[in-house]
Backbone bond lengths (Angstrom), bond angles and torsions (degrees), N, CA, C in turn:
res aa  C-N    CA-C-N  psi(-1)  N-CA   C-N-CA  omega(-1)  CA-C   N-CA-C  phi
1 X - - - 1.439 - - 1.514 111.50 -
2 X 1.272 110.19 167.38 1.495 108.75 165.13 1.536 122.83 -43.06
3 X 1.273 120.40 122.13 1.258 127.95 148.44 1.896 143.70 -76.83
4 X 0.929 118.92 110.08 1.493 137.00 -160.16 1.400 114.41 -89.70
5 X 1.462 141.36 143.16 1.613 138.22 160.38 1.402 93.40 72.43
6 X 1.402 109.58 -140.40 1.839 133.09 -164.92 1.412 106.36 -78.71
7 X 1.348 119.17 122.26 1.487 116.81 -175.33 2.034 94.37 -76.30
8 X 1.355 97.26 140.44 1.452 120.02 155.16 1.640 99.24 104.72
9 X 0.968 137.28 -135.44 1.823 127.85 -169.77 1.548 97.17 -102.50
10 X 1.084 149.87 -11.29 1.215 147.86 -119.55 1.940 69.72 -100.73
11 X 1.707 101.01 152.64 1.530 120.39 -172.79 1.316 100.53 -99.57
12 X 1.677 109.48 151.73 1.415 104.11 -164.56 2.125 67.41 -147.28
13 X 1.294 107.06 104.70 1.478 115.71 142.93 1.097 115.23 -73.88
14 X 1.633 107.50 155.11 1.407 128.88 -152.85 1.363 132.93 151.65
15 X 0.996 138.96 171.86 1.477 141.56 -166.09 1.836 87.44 -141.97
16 X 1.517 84.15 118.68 1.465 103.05 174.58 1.553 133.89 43.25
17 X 1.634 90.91 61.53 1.394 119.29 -158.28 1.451 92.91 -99.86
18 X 1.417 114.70 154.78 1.817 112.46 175.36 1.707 103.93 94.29
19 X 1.550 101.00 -162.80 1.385 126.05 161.52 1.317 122.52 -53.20
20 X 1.396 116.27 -44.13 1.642 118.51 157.87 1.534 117.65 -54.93
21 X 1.026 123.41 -25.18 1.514 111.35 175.13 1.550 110.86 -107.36
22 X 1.208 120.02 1.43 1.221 125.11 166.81 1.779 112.15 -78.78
23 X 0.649 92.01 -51.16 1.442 108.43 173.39 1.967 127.79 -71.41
24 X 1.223 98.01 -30.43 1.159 100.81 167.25 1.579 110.45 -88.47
25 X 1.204 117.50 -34.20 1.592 99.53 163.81 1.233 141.22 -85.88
26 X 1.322 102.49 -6.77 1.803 121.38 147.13 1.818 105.71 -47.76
27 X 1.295 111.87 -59.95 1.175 106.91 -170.28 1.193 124.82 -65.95
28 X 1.631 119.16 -22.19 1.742 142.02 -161.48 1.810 78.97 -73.03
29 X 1.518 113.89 -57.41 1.565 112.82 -155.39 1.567 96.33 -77.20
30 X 0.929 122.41 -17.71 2.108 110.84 -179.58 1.626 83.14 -83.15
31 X 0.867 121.36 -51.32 2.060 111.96 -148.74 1.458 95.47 -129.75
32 X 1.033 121.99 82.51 2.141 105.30 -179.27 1.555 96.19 -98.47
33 X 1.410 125.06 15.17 1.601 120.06 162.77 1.491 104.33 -100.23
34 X 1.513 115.56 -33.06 1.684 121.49 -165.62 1.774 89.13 -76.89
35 X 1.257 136.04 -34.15 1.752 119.82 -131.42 2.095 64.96 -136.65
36 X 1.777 91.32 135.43 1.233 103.94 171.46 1.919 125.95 -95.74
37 X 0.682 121.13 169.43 1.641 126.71 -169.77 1.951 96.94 -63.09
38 X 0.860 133.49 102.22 1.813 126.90 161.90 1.897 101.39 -21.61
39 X 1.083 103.85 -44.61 1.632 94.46 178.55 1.227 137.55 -91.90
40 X 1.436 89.48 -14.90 1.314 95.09 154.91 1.544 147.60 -10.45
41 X 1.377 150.92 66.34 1.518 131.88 -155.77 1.119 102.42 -85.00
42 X 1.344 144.02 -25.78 1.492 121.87 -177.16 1.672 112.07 -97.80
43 X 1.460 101.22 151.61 1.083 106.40 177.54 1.495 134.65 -25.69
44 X 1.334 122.76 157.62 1.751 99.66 142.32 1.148 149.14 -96.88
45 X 1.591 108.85 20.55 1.761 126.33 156.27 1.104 102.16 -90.27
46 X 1.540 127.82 -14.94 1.621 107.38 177.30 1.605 113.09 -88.69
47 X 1.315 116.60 -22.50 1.719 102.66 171.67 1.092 134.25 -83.11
């Protein structure tokens, strides 16, 4: 399958590292009003 971050076992900390962050920033660029910021702290009824 696709491979993500540092090739071979070596750990790659991070926030939304891999397929999850591939994908969530696919979605930020189709909809960046529908899909909220990962860092976001407030809700999304509060913005």
């Amino acid at each position: 399958g696709p491979q993500c971050g540092t090739p071979g076992n070596a750990a790659t900390p991070g926030l939304l590292t891999g397929l999850a962050g591939i994908g969530h920033g696919l979605l930020r660029l189709a909809a960046p009003d529908a899909v909220a910021p990962v860092l976001l702290l407030a809700a999304a009824e509060a913005r």
